[in-house]
C-alpha positions as a Python dict, from the first residue, in 0.01 Angstrom:
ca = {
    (1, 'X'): (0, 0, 0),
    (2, 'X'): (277, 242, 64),
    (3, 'X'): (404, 189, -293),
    (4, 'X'): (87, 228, -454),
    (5, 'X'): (-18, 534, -265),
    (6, 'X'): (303, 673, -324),
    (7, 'X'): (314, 611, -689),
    (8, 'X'): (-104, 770, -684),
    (9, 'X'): (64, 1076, -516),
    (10, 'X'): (337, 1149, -756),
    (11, 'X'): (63, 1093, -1021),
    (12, 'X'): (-200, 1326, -897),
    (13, 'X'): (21, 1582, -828),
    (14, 'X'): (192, 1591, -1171),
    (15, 'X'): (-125, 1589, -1288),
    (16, 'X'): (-242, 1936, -1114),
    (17, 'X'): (-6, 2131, -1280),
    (18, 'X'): (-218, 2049, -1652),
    (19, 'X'): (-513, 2060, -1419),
    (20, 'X'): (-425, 2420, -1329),
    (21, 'X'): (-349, 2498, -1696),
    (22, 'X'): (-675, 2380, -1832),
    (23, 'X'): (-865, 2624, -1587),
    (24, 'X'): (-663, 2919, -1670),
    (25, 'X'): (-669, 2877, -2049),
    (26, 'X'): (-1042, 2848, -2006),
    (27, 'X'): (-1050, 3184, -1854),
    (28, 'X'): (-1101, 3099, -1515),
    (29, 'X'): (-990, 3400, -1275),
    (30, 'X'): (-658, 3262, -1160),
    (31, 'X'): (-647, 3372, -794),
    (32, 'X'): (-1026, 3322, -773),
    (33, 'X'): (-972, 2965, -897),
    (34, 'X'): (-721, 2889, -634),
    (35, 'X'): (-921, 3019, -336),
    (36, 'X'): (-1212, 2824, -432),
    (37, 'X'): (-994, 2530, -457),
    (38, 'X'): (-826, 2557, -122),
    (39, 'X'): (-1111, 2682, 84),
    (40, 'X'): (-1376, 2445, 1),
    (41, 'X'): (-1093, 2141, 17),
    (42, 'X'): (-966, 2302, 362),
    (43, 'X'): (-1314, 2320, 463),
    (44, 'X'): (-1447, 1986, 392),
    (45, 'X'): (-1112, 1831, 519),
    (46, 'X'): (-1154, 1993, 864),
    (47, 'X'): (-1510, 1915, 903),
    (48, 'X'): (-1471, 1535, 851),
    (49, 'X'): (-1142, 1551, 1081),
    (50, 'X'): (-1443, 1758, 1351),
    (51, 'X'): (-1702, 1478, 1255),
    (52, 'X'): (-1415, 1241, 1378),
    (53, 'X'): (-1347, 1366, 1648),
    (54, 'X'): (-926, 1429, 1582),
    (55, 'X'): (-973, 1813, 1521),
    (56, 'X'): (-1191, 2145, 1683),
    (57, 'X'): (-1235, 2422, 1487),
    (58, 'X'): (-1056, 2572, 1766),
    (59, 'X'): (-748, 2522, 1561),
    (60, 'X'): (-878, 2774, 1333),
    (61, 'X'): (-819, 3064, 1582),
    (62, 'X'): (-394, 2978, 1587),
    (63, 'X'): (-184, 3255, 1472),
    (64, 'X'): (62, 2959, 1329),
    (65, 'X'): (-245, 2856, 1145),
    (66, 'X'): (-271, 3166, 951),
    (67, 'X'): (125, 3245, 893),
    (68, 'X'): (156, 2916, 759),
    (69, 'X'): (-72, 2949, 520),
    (70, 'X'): (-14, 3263, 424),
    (71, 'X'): (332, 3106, 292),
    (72, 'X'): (203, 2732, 210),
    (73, 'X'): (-116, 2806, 32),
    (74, 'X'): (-160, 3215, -71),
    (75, 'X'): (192, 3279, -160),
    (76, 'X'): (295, 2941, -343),
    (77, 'X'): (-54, 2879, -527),
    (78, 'X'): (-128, 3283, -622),
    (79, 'X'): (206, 3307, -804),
    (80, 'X'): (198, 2926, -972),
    (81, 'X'): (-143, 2997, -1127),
    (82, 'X'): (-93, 3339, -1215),
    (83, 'X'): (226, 3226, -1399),
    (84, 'X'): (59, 2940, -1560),
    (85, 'X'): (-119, 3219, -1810),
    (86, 'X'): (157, 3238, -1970),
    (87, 'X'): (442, 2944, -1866),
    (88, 'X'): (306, 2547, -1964),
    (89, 'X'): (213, 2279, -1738),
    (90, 'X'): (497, 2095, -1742),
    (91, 'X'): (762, 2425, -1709),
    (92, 'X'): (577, 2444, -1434),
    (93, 'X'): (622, 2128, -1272),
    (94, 'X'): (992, 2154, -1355),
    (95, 'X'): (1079, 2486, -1168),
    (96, 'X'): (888, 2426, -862),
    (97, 'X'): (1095, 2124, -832),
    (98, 'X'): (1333, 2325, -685),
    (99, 'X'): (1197, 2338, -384),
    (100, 'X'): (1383, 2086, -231),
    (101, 'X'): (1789, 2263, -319),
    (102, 'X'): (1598, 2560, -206),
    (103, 'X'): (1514, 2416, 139),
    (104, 'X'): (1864, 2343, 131),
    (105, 'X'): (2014, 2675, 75),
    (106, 'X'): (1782, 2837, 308),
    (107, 'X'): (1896, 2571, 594),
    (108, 'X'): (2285, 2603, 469),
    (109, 'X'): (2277, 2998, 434),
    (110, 'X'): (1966, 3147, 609),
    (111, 'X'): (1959, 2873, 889),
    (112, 'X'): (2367, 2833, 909),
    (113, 'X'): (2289, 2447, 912),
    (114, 'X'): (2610, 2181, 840),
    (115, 'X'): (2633, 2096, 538),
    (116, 'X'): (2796, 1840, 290),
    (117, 'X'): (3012, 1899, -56),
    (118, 'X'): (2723, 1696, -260),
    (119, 'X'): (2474, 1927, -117),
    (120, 'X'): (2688, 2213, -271),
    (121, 'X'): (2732, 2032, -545),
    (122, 'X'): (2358, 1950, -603),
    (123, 'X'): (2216, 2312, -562),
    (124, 'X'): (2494, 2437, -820),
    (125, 'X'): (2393, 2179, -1071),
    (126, 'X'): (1990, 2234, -987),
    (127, 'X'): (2052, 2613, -1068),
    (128, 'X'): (2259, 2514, -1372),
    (129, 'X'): (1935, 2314, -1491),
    (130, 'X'): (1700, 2628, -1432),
    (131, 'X'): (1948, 2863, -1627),
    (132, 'X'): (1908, 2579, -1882),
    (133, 'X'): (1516, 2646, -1876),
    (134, 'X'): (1535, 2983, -1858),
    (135, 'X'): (1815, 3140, -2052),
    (136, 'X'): (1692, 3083, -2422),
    (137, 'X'): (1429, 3310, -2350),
    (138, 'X'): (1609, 3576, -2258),
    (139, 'X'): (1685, 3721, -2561),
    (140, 'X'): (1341, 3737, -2692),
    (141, 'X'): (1149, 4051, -2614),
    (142, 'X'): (832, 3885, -2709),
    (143, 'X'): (869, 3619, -2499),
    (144, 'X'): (884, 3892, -2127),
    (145, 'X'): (578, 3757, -2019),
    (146, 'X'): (704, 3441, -1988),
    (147, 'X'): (1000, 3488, -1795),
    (148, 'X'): (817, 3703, -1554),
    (149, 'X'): (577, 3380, -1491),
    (150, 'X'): (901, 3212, -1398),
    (151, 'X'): (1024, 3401, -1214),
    (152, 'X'): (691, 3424, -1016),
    (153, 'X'): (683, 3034, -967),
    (154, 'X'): (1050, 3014, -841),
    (155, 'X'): (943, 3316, -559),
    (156, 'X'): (646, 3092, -477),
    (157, 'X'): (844, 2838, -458),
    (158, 'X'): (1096, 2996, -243),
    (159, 'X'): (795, 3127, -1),
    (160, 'X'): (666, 2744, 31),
    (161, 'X'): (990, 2625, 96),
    (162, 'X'): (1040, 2909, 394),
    (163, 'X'): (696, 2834, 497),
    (164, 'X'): (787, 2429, 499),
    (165, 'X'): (1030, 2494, 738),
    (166, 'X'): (832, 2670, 942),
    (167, 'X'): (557, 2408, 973),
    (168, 'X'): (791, 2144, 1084),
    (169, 'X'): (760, 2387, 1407),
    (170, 'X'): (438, 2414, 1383),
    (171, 'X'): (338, 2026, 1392),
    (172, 'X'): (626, 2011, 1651),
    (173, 'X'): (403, 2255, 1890),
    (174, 'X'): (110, 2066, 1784),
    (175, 'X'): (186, 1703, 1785),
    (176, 'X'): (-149, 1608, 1962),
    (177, 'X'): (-316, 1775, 1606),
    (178, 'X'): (-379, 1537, 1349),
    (179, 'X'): (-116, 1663, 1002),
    (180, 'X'): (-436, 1664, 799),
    (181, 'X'): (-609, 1873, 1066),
    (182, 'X'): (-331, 2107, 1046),
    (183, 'X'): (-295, 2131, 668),
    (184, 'X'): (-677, 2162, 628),
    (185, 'X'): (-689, 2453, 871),
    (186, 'X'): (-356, 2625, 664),
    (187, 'X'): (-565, 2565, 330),
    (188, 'X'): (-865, 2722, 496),
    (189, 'X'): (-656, 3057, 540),
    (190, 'X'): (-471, 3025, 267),
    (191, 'X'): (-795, 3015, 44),
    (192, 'X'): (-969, 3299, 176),
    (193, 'X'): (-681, 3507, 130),
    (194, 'X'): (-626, 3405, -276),
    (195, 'X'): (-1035, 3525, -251),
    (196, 'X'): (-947, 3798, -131),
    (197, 'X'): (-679, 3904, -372),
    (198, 'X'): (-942, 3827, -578),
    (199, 'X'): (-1217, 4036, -487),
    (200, 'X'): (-931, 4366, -543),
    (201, 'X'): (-798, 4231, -874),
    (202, 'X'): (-1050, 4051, -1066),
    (203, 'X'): (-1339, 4074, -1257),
    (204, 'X'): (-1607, 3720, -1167),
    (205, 'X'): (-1812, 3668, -1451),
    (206, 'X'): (-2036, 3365, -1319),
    (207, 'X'): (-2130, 3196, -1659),
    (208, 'X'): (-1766, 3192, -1759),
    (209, 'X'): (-1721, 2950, -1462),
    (210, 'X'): (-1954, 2716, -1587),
    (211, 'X'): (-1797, 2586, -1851),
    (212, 'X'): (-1669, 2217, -1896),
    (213, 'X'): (-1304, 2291, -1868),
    (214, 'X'): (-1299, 2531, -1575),
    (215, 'X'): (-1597, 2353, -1361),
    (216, 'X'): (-1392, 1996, -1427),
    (217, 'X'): (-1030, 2179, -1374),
    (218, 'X'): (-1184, 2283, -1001),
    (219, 'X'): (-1326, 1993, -913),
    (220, 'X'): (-1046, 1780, -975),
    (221, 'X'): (-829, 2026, -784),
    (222, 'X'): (-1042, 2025, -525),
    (223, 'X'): (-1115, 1667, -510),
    (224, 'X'): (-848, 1490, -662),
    (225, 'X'): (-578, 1717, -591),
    (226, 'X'): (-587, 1890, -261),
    (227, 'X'): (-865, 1616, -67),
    (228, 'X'): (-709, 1267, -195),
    (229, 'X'): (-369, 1374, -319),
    (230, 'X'): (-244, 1557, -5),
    (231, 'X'): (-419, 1318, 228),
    (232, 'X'): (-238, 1045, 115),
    (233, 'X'): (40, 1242, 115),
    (234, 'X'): (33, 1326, 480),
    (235, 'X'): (-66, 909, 496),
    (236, 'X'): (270, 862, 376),
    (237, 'X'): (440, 1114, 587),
    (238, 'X'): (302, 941, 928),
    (239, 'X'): (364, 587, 766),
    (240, 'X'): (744, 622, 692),
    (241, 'X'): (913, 977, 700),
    (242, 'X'): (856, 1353, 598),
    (243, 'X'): (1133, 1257, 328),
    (244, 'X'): (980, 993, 144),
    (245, 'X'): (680, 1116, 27),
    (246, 'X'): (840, 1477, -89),
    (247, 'X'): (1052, 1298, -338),
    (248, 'X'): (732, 1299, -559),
    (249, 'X'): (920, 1650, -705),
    (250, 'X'): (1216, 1423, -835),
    (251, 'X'): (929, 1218, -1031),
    (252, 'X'): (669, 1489, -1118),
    (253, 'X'): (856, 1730, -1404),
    (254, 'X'): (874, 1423, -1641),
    (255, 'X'): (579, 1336, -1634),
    (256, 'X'): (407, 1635, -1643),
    (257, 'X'): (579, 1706, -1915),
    (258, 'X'): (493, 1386, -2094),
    (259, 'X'): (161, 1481, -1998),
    (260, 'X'): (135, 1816, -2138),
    (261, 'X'): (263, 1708, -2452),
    (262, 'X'): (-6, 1454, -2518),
    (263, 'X'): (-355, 1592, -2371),
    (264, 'X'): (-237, 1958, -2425),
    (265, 'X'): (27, 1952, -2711),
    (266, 'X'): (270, 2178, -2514),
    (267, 'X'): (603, 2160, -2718),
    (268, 'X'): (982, 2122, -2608),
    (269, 'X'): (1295, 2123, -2702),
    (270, 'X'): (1637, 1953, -2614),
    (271, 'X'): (1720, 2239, -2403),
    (272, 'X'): (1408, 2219, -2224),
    (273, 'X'): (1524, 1823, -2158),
    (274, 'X'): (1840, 1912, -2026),
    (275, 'X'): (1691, 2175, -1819),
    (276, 'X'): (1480, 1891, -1655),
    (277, 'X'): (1733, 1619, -1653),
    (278, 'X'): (2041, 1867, -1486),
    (279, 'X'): (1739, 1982, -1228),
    (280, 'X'): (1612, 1662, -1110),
    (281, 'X'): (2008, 1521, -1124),
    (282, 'X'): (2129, 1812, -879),
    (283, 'X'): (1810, 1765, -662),
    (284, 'X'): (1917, 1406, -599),
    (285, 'X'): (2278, 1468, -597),
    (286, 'X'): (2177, 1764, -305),
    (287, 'X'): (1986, 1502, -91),
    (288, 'X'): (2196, 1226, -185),
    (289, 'X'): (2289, 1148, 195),
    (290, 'X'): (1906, 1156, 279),
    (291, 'X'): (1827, 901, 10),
    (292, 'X'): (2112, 699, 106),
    (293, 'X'): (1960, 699, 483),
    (294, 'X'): (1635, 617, 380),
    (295, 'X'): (1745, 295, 175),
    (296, 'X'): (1943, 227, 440),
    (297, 'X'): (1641, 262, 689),
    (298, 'X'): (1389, 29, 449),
    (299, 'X'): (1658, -234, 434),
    (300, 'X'): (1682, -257, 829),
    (301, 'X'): (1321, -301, 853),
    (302, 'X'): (1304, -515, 600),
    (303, 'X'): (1579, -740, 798),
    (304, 'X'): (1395, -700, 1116),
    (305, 'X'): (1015, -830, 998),
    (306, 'X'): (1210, -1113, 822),
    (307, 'X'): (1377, -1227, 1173),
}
């Protein structure tokens, strides 16, 4: 089961990223799109959690609830779709798999954390992979648009991976809380702000919402990608490690790549391949002594149930 779910996880969430696409080329609001998303999947997530008596709405009245996500949900998910307008699916995917060599710079830099010469090594090669992505653009005027929804995921990104950090606290401080109850409450926040930013900066027409695309793009969002994918996410997290599961990111740019390319027709290029290749090969080479522990870990339990 943990293979399975694991392998549904990197799936769904690959699978957002198109998801998020779809909804925005329909002409779905982008911010409005996102707080509907978040909100009504936070919502529904912390009711049944209330119904089963592991969470109060109590939870709801935490400052940490808020700040985290104000980072997790409002400034990672206003930026990404924003920048989908204008950057495809599986770009997408690609440069916010950079989160993980960004958690590592901010723990190396910010954080003055130890470090090791692979994990050096692997954030120098990651950001040789997004220079890859990024740098035959930059020479075409026409093409501004695009680098500023880039540059908007990577600062999302970077504002996810901060916020990350800071929810390892957070569940720390709360370890009676359920991780679902906790997430579901961040989402909650982190949706009504995106409305929010909504309400100031765009115009809701109602029957533009009720097309095909956009009406199937939320729901499967909601549904599939925020209520199933990160529940079995945080399933994952309590059943192994808080490693494990986040190594979907290593997984996800292929694929939604592949993806894109056959539901959506989104070109690429070589360069674009050895953008993705040299990112996911730093990213491993940068958590190379994590992986190695975790193998290490699943071969000594493996040893143990045998005996």
């Amino acid at each position: 089961m943990i293979i399975f779910n694991y392998l549904l996880v990197c799936l769904i969430f690959s699978t957002t990223f198109l998801a998020i696409k779809i909804g925005v080329d329909a002409s779905a609001p982008p911010f409005f799109s996102a707080g509907v998303r978040f909100f009504v999947a936070g919502l529904v997530l912390l009711c049944w959690m209330v119904r089963r008596r592991k969470a109060s709405f109590s939870m709801l009245f935490r400052k940490e609830m808020f700040f985290t996500g104000i980072g997790m949900t409002f400034a990672t998910f206003s930026t990404l779709y924003w920048a989908e307008q204008y950057v495809s699916s599986g770009i997408a995917a690609v440069l916010s798999a950079t989160g993980p060599i960004m958690i590592l710079f901010i723990q190396t830099f910010v954080m003055r954390q130890k470090t090791t010469p692979s994990t050096v090594l692997g954030c120098i090669i990651g950001f040789s992979g997004v220079v890859l992505l990024l740098l035959p653009k930059l020479t075409v005027t026409s093409n501004l648009w695009w680098l500023m929804g880039s540059v908007a995921i990577l600062i999302g990104e970077f504002c996810y991976c901060s916020s990350a950090l800071y929810s390892k606290r957070v569940i720390q401080r709360f370890s009676q809380e359920s991780p679902i109850a906790l997430n579901s409450a961040q989402m909650i926040y982190g949706g009504l702000l995106l409305l929010v930013l909504s309400s100031f900066t765009e115009h809701i027409h109602i029957m533009s919402l009720l097309t095909i695309k956009v009406t199937g793009s939320l729901l499967y969002l909601i549904v599939i990608g925020s209520m199933v994918g990160h529940s079995l996410f945080y399933w994952l997290v309590a059943k192994t490690n808080p490693f494990f599961p986040s190594t979907w990111l290593y997984i996800s740019p292929p694929i939604a790549l592949i993806i894109g390319m056959i539901f959506y027709r989104e070109t690429t290029t070589w360069v674009t391949a050895a953008g993705v290749l040299t990112i996911i090969a730093g990213t491993v080479i940068a958590n190379w002594s994590s992986l190695k522990a975790l193998t290490l870990s699943s071969k000594t339990r493996t040893n143990s149930s045998k005996v």
